[in-house]
C-alpha positions in Angstrom: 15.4 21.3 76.8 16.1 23.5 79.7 14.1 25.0 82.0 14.8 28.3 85.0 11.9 28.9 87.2 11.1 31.7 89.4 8.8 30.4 92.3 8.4 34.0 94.7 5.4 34.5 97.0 3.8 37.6 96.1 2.5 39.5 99.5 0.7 41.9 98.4 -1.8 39.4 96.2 -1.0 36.7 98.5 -0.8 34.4 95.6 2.1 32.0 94.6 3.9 33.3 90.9 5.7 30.4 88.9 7.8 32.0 85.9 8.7 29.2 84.3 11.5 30.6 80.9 12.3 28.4 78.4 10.6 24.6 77.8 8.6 22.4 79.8 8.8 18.9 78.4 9.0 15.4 79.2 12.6 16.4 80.7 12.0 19.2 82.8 8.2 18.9 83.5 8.8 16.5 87.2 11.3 19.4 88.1 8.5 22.1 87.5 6.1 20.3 89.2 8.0 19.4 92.3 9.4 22.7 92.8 5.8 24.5 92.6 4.5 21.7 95.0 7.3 22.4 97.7 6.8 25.9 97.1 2.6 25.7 97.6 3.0 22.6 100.8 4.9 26.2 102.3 2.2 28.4 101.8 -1.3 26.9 101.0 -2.3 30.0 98.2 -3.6 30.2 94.8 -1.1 29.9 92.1 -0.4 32.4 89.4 1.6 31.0 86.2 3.0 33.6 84.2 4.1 31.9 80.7 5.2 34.9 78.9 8.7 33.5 78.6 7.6 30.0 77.9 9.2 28.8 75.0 7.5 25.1 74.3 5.2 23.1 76.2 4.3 19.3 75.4 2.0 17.1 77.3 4.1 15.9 80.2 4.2 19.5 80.9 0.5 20.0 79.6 -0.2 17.1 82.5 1.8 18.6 84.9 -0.2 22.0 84.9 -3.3 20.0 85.4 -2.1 18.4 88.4 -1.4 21.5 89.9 -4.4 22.5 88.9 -6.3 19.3 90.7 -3.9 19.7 94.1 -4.7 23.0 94.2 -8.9 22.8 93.5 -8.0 20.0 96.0 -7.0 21.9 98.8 -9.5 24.8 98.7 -11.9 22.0 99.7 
């Protein structure tokens, strides 16, 4: 039940990357999702989400990746 994220702006790609290590659940899923909106309001790119070190995902978490998904599809509009 705990969660670091990485949230860097990468310049050369110009694209937002999210490392997200360990589980995003019903605990920690409003923390990822608030975090990666502050971080996109900053800089209004596409977002890259590297889960390699994801450890367990359930459907709060699972919902908050589609609402990222929507603010970002969204925005490009």
């Amino acid at each position: 039940m705990s969660l670091n994220l990485e949230v860097k702006f990468d310049q050369d790609k110009e694209v937002l990357v999210v490392k997200p290590e360990g589980d995003v659940d019903i605990y920690t899923s409003i923390k990822f999702k608030n975090e990666v909106v502050s971080s996109f309001e900053e800089r209004n790119v596409d977002i890259l989400i590297d889960g390699s070190k994801l450890e367990y995902l359930d459907s709060t978490g699972l919902g908050a990746l589609i609402s990222l998904l929507k603010m970002v599809r969204e925005t490009d509009n």
